[in-house]
mmCIF file as gemmi writes it, N, C-alpha and C atoms, coordinates in Angstrom:
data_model
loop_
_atom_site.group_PDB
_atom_site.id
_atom_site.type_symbol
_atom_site.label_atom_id
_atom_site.label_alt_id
_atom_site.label_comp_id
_atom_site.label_asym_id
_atom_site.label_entity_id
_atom_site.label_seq_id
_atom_site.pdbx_PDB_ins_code
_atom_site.Cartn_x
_atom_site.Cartn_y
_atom_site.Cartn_z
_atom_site.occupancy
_atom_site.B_iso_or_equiv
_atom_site.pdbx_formal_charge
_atom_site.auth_seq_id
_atom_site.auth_asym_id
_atom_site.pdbx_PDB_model_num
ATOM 1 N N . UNK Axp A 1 ? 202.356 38.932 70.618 1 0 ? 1 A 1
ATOM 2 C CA . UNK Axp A 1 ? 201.318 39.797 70.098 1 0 ? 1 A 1
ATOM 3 C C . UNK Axp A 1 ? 201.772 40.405 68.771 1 0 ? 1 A 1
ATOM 4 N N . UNK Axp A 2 ? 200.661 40.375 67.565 1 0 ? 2 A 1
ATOM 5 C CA . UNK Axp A 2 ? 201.446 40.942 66.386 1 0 ? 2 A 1
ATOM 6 C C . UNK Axp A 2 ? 201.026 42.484 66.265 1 0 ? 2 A 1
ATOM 7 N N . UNK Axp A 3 ? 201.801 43.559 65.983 1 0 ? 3 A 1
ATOM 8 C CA . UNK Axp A 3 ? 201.696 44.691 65.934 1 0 ? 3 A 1
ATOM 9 C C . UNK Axp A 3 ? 201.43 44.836 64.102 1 0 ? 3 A 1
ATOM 10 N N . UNK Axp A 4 ? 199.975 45.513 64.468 1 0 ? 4 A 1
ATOM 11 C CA . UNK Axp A 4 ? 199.41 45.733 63.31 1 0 ? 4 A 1
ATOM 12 C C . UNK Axp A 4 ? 199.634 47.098 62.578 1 0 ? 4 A 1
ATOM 13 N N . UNK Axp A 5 ? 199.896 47.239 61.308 1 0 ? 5 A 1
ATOM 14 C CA . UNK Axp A 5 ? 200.699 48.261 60.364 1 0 ? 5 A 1
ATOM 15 C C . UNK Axp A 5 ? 198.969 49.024 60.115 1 0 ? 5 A 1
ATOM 16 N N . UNK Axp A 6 ? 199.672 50.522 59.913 1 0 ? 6 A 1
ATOM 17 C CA . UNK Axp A 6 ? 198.32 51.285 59.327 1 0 ? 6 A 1
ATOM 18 C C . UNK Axp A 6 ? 198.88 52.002 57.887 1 0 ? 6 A 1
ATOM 19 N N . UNK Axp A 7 ? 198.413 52.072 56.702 1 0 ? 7 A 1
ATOM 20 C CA . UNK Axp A 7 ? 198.911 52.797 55.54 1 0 ? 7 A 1
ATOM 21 C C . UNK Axp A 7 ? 197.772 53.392 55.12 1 0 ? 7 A 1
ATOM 22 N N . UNK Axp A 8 ? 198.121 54.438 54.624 1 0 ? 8 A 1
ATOM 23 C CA . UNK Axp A 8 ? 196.918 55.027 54.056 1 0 ? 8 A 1
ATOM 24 C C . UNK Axp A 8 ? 197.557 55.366 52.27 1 0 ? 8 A 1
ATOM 25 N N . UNK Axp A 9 ? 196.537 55.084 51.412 1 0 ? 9 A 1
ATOM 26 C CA . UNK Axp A 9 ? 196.3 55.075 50.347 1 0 ? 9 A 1
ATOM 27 C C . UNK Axp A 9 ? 195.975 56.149 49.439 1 0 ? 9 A 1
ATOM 28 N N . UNK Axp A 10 ? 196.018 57.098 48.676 1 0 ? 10 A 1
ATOM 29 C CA . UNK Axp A 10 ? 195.199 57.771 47.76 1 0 ? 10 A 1
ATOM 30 C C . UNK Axp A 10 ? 195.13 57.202 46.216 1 0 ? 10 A 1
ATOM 31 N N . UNK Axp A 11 ? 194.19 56.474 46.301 1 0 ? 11 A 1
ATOM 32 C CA . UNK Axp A 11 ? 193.618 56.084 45.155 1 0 ? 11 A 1
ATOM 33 C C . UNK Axp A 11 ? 193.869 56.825 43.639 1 0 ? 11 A 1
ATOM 34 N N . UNK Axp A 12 ? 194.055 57.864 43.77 1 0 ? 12 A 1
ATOM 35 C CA . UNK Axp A 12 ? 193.932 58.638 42.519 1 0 ? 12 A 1
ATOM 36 C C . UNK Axp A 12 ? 195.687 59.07 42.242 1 0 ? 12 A 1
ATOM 37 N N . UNK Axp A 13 ? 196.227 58.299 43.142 1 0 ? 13 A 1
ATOM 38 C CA . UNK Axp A 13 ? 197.936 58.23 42.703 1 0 ? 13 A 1
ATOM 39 C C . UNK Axp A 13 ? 198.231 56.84 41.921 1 0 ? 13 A 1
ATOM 40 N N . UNK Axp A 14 ? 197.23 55.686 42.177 1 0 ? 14 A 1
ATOM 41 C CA . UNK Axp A 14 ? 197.531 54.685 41.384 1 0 ? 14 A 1
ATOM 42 C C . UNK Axp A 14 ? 197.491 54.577 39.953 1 0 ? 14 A 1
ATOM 43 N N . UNK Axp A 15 ? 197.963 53.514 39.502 1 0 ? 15 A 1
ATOM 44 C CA . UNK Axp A 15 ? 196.867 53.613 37.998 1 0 ? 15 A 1
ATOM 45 C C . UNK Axp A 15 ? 196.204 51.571 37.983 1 0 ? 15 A 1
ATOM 46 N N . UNK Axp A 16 ? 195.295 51.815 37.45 1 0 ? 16 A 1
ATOM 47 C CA . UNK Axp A 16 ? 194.493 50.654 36.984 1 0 ? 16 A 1
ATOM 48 C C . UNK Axp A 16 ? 193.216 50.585 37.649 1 0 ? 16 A 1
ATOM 49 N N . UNK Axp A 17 ? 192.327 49.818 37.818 1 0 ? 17 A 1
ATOM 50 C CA . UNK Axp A 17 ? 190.981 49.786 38.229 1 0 ? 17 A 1
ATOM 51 C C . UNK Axp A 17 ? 190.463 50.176 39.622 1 0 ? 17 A 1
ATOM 52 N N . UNK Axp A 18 ? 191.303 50.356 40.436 1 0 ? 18 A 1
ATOM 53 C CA . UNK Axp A 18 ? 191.306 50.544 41.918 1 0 ? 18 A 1
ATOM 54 C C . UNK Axp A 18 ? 192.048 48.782 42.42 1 0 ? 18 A 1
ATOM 55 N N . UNK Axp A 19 ? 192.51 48.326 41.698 1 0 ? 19 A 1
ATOM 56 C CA . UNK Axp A 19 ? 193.132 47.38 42.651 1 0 ? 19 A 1
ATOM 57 C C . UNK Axp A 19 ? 194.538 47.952 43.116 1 0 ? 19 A 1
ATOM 58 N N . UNK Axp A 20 ? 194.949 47.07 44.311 1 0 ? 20 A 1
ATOM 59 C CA . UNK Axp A 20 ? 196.002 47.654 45.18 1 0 ? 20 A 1
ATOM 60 C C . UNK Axp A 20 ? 196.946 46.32 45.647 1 0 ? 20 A 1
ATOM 61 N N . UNK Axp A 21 ? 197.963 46.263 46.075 1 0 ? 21 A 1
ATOM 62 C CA . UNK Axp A 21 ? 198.275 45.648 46.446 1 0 ? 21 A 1
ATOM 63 C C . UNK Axp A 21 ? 198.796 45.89 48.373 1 0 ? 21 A 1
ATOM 64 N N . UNK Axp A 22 ? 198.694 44.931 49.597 1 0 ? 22 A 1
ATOM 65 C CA . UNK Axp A 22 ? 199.111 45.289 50.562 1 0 ? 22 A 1
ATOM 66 C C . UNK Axp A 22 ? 200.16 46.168 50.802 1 0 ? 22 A 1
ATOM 67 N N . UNK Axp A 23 ? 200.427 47.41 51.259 1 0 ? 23 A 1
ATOM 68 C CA . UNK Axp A 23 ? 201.447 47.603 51.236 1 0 ? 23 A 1
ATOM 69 C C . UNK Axp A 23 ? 203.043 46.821 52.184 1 0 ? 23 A 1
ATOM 70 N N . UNK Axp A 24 ? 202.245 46.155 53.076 1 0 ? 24 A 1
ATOM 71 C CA . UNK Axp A 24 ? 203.054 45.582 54.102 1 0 ? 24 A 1
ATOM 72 C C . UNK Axp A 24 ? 203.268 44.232 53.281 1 0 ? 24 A 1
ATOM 73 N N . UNK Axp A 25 ? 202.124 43.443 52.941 1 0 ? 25 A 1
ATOM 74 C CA . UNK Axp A 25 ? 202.855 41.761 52.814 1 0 ? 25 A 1
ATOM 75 C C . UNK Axp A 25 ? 202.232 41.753 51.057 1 0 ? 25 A 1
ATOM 76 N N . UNK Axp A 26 ? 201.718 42.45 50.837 1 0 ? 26 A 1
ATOM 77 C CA . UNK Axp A 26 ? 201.719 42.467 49.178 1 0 ? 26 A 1
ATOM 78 C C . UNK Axp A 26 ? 200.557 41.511 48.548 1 0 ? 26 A 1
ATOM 79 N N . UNK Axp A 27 ? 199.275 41.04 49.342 1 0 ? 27 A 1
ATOM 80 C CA . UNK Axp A 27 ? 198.102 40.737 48.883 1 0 ? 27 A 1
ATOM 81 C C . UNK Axp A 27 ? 197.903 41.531 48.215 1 0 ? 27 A 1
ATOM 82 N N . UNK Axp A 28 ? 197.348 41.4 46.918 1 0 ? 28 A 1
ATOM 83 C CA . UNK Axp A 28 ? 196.207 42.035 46.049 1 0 ? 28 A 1
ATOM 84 C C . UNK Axp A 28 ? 195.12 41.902 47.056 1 0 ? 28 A 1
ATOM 85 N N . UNK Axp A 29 ? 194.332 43.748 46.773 1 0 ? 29 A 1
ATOM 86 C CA . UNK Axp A 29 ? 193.011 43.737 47.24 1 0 ? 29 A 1
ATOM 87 C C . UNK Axp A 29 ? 192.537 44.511 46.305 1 0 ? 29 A 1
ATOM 88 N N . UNK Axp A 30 ? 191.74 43.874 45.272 1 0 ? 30 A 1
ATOM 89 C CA . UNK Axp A 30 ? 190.974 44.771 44.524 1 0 ? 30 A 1
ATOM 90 C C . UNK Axp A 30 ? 189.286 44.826 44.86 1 0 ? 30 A 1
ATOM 91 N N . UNK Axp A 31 ? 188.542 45.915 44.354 1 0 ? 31 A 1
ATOM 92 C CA . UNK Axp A 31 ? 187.205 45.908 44.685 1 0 ? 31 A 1
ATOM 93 C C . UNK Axp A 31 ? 186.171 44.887 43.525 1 0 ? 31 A 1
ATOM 94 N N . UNK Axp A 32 ? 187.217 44.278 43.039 1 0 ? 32 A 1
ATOM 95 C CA . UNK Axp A 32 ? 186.219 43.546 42.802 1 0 ? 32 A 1
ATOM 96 C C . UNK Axp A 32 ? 185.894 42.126 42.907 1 0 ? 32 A 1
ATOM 97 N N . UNK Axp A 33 ? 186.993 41.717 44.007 1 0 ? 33 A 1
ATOM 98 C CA . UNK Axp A 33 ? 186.702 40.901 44.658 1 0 ? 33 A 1
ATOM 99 C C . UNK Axp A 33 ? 186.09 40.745 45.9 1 0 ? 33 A 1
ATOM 100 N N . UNK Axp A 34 ? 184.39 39.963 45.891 1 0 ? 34 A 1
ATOM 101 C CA . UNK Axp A 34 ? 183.699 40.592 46.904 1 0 ? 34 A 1
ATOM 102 C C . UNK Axp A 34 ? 183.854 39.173 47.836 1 0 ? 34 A 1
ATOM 103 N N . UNK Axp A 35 ? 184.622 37.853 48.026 1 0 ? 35 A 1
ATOM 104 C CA . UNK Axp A 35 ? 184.51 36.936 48.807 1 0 ? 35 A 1
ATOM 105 C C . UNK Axp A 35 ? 184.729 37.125 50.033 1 0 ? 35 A 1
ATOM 106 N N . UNK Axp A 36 ? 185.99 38.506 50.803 1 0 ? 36 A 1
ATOM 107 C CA . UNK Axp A 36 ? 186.367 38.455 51.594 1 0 ? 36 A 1
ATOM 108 C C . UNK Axp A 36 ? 187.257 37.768 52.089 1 0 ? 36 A 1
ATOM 109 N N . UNK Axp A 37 ? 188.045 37.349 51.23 1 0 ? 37 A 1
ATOM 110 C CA . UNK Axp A 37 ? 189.005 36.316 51.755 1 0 ? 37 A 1
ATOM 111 C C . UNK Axp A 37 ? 190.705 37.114 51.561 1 0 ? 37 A 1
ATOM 112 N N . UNK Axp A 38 ? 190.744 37.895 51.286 1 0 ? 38 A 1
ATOM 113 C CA . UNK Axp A 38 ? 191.81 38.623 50.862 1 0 ? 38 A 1
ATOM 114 C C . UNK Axp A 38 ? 191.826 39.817 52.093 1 0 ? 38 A 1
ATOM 115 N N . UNK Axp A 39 ? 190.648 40.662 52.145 1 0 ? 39 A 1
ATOM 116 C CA . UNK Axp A 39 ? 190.179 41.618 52.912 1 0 ? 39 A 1
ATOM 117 C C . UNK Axp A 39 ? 189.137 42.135 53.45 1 0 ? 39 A 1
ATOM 118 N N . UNK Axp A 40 ? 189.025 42.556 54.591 1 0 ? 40 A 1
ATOM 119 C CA . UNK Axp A 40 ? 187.541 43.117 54.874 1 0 ? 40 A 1
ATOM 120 C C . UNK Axp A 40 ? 187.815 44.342 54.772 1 0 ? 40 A 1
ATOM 121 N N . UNK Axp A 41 ? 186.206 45.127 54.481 1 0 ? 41 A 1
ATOM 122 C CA . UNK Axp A 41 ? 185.913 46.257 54.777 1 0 ? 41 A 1
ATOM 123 C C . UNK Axp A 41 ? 185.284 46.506 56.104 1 0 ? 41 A 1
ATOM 124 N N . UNK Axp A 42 ? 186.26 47.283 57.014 1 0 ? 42 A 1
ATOM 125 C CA . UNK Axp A 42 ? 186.15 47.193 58.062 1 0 ? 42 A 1
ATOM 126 C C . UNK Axp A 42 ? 184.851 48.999 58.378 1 0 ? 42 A 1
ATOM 127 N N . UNK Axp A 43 ? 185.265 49.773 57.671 1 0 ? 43 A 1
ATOM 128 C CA . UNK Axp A 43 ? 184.095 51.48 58.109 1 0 ? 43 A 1
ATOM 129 C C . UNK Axp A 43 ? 184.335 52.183 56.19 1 0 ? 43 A 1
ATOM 130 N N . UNK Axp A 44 ? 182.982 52.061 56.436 1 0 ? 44 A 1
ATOM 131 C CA . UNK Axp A 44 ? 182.893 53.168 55.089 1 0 ? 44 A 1
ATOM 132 C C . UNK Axp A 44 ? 182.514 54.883 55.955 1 0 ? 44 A 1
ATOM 133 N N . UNK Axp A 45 ? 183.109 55.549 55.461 1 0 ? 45 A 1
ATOM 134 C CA . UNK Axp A 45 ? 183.127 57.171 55.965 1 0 ? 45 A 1
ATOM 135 C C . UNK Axp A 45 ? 182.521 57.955 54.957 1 0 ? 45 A 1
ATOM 136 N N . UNK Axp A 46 ? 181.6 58.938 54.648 1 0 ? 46 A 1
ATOM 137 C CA . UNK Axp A 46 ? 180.934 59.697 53.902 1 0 ? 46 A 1
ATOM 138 C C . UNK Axp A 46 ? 180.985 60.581 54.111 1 0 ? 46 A 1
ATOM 139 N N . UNK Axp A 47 ? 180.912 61.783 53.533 1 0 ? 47 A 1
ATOM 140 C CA . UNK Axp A 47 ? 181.184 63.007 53.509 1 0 ? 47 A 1
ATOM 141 C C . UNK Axp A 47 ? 179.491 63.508 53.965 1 0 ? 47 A 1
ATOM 142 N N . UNK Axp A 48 ? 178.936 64.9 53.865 1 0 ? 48 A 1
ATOM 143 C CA . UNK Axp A 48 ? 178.148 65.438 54.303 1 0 ? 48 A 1
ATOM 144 C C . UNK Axp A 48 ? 176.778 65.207 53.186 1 0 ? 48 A 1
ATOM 145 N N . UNK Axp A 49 ? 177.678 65.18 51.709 1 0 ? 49 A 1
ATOM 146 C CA . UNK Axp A 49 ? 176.606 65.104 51.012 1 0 ? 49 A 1
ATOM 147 C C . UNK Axp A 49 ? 176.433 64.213 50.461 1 0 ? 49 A 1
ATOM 148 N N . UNK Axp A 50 ? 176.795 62.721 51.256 1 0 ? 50 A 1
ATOM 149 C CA . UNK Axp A 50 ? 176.724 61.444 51.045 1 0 ? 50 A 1
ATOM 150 C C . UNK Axp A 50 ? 177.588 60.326 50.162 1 0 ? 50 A 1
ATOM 151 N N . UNK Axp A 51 ? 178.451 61.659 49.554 1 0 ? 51 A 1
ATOM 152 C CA . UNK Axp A 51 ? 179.518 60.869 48.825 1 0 ? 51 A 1
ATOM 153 C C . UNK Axp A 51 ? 180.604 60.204 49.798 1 0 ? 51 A 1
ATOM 154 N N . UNK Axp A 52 ? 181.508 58.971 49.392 1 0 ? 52 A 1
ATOM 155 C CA . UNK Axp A 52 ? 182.453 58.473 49.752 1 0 ? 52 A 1
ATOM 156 C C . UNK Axp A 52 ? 183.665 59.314 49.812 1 0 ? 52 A 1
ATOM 157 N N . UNK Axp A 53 ? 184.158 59.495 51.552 1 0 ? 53 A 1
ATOM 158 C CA . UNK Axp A 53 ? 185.53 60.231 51.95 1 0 ? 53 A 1
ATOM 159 C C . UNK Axp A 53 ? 186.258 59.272 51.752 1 0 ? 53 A 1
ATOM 160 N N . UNK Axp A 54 ? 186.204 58.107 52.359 1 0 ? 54 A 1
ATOM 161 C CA . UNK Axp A 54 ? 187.188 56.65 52.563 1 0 ? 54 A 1
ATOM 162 C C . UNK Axp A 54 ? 186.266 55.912 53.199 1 0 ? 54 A 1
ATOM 163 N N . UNK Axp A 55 ? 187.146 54.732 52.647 1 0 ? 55 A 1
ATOM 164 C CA . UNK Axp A 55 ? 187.406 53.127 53.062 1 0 ? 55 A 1
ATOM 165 C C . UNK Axp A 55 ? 188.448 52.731 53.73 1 0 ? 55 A 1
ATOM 166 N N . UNK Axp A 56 ? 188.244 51.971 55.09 1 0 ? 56 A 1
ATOM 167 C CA . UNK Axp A 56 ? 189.162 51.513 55.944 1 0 ? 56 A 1
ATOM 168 C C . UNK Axp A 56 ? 189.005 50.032 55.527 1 0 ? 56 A 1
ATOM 169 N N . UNK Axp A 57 ? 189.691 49.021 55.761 1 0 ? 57 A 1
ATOM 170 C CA . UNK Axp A 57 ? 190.244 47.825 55.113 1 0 ? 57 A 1
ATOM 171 C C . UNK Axp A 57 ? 190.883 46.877 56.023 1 0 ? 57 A 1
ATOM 172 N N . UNK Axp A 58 ? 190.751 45.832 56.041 1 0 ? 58 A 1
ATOM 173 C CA . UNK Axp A 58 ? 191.764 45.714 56.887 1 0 ? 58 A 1
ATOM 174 C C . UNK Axp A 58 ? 192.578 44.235 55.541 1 0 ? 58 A 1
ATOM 175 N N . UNK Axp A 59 ? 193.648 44.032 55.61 1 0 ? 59 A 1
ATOM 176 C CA . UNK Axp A 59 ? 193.865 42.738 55.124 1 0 ? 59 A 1
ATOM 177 C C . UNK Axp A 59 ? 194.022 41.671 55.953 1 0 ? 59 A 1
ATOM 178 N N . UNK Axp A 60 ? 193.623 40.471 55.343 1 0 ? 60 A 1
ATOM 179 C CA . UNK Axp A 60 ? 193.211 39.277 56.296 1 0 ? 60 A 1
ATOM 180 C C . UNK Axp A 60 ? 194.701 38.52 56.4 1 0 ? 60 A 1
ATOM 181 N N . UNK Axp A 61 ? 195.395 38.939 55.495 1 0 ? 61 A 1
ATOM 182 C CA . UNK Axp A 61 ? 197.048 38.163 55.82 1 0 ? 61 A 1
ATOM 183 C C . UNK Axp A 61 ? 197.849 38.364 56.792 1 0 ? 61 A 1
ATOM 184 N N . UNK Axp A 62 ? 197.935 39.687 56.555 1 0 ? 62 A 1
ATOM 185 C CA . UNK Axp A 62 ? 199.099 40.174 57.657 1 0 ? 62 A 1
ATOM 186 C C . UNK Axp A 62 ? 198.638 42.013 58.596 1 0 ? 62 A 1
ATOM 187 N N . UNK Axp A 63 ? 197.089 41.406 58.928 1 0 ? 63 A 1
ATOM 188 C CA . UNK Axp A 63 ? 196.409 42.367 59.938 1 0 ? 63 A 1
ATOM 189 C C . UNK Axp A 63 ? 196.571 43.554 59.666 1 0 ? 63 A 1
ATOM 190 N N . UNK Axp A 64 ? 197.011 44.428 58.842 1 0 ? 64 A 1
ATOM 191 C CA . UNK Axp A 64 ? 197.268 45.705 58.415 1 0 ? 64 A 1
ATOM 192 C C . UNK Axp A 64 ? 195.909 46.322 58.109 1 0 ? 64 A 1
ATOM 193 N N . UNK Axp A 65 ? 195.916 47.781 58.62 1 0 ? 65 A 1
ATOM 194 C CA . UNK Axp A 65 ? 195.012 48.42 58.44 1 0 ? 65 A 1
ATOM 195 C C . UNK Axp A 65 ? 195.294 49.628 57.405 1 0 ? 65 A 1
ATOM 196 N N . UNK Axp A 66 ? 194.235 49.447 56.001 1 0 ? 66 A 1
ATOM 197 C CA . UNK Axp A 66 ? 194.833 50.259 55.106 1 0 ? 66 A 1
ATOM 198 C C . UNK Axp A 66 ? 193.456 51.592 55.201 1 0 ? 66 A 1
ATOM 199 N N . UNK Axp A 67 ? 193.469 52.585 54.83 1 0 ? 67 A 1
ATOM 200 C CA . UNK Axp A 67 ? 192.9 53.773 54.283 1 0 ? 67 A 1
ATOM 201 C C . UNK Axp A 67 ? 192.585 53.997 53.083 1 0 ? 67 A 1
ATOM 202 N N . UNK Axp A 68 ? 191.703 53.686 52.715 1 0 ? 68 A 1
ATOM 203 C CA . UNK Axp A 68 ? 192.004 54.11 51.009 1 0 ? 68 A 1
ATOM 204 C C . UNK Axp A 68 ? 190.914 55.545 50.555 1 0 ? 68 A 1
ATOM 205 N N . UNK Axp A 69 ? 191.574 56.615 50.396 1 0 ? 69 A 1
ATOM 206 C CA . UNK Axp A 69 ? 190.809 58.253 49.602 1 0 ? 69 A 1
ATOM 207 C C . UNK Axp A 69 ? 191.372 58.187 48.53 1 0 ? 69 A 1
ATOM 208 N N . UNK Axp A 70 ? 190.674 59.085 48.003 1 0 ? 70 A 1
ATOM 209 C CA . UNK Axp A 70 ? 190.644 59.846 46.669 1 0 ? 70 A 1
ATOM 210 C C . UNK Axp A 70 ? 189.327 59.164 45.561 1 0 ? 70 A 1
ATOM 211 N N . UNK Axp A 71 ? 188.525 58.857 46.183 1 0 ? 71 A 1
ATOM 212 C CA . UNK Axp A 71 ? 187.33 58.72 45.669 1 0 ? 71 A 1
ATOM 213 C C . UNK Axp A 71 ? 186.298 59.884 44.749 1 0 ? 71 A 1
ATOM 214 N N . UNK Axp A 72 ? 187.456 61.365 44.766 1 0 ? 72 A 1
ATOM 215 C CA . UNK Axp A 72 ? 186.647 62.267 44.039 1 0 ? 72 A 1
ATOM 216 C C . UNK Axp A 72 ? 186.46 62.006 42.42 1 0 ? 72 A 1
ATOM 217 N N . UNK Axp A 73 ? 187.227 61.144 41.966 1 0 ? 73 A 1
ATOM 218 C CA . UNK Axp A 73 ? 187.476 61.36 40.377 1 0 ? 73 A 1
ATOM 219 C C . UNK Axp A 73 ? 186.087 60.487 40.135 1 0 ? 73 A 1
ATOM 220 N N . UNK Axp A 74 ? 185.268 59.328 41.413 1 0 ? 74 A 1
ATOM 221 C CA . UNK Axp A 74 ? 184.281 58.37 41.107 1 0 ? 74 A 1
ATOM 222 C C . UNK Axp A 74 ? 183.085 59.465 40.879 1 0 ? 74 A 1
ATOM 223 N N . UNK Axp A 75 ? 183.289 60.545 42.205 1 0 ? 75 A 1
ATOM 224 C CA . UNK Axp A 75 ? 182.024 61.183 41.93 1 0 ? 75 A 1
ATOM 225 C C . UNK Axp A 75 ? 181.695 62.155 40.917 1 0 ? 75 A 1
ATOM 226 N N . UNK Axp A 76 ? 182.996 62.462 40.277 1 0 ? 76 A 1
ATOM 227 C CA . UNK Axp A 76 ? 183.095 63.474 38.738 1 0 ? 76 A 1
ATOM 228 C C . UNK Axp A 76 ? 182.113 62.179 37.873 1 0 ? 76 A 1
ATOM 229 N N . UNK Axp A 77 ? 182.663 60.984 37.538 1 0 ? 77 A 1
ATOM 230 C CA . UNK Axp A 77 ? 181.822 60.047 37.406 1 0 ? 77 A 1
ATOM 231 C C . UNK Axp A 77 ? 180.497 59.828 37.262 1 0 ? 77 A 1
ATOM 232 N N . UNK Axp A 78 ? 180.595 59.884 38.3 1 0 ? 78 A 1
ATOM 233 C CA . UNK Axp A 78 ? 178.663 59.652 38.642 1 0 ? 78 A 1
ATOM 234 C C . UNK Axp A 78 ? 178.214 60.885 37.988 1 0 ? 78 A 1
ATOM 235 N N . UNK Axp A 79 ? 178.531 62.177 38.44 1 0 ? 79 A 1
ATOM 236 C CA . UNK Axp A 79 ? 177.846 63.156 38.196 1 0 ? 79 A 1
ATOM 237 C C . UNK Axp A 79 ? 177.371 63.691 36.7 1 0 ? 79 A 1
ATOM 238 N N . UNK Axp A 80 ? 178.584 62.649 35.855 1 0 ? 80 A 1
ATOM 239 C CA . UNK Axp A 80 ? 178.781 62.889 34.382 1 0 ? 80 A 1
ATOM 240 C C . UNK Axp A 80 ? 177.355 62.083 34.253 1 0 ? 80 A 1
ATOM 241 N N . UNK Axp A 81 ? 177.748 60.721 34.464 1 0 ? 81 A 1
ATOM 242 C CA . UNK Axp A 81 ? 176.661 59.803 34.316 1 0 ? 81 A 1
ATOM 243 C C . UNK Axp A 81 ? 174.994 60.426 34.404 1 0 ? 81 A 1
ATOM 244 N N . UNK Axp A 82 ? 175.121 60.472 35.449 1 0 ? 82 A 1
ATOM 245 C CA . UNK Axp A 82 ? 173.424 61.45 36.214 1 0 ? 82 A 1
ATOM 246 C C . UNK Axp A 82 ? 172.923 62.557 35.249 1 0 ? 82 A 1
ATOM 247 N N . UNK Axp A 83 ? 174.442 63.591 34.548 1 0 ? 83 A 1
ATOM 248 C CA . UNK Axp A 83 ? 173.663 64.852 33.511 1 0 ? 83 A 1
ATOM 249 C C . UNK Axp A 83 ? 173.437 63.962 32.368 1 0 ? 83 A 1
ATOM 250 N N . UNK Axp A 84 ? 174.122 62.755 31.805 1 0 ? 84 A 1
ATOM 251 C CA . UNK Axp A 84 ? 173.786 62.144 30.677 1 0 ? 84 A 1
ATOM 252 C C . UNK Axp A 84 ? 172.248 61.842 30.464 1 0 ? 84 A 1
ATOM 253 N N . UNK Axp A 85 ? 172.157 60.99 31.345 1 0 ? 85 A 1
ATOM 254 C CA . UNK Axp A 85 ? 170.886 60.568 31.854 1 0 ? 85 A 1
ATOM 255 C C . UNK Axp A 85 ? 169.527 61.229 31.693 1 0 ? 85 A 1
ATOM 256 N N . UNK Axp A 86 ? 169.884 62.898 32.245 1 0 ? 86 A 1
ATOM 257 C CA . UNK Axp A 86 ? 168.95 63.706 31.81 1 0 ? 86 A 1
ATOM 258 C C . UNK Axp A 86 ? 168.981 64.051 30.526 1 0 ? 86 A 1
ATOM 259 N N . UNK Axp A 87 ? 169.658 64.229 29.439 1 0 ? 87 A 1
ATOM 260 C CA . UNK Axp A 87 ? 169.888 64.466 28.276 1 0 ? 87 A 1
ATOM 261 C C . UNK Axp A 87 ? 168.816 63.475 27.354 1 0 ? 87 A 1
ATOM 262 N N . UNK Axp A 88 ? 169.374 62.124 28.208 1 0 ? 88 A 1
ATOM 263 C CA . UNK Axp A 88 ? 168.362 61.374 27.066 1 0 ? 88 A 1
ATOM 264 C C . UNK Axp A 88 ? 167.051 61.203 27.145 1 0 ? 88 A 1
């Protein structure tokens, strides 16, 4: 039986686009690869006011279950985006 690894992630300690690499067997999983062949997205979790808390993950190599937060810097983001929007 293989005993599956859990890591959890904060996104906003990395640097580059949100890609990551496994921490256990070292697949790249970035989001912008949507084939699924690298990883699934196994539960998206939302906060109250519908923004993204985390992403659970799993990688398809070596069964590890990753966590990935720190999704606040996306919604500073958006929110910039959204007052622009009204401006124009």
């Amino acid at each position: 039986m293989v005993q599956e690894s859990t890591f959890k992630i904060n996104l906003t300690e990395i640097e580059g686009e949100g890609e990551i690499s496994c921490p256990s067997c070292g697949t790249v999983i970035s989001p912008e690869d949507d084939s699924e062949k690298a990883y699934e997205i196994t539960e998206i979790i939302s906060r109250e006011d519908g923004s993204m808390e985390k992403i659970i993950v799993n990688c398809k190599k070596c069964k590890s279950i990753i966590h990935l937060k720190g999704f606040e810097l996306l919604d500073e983001v958006t929110e910039f985006e959204d007052s622009k929007k009204e401006v124009d």
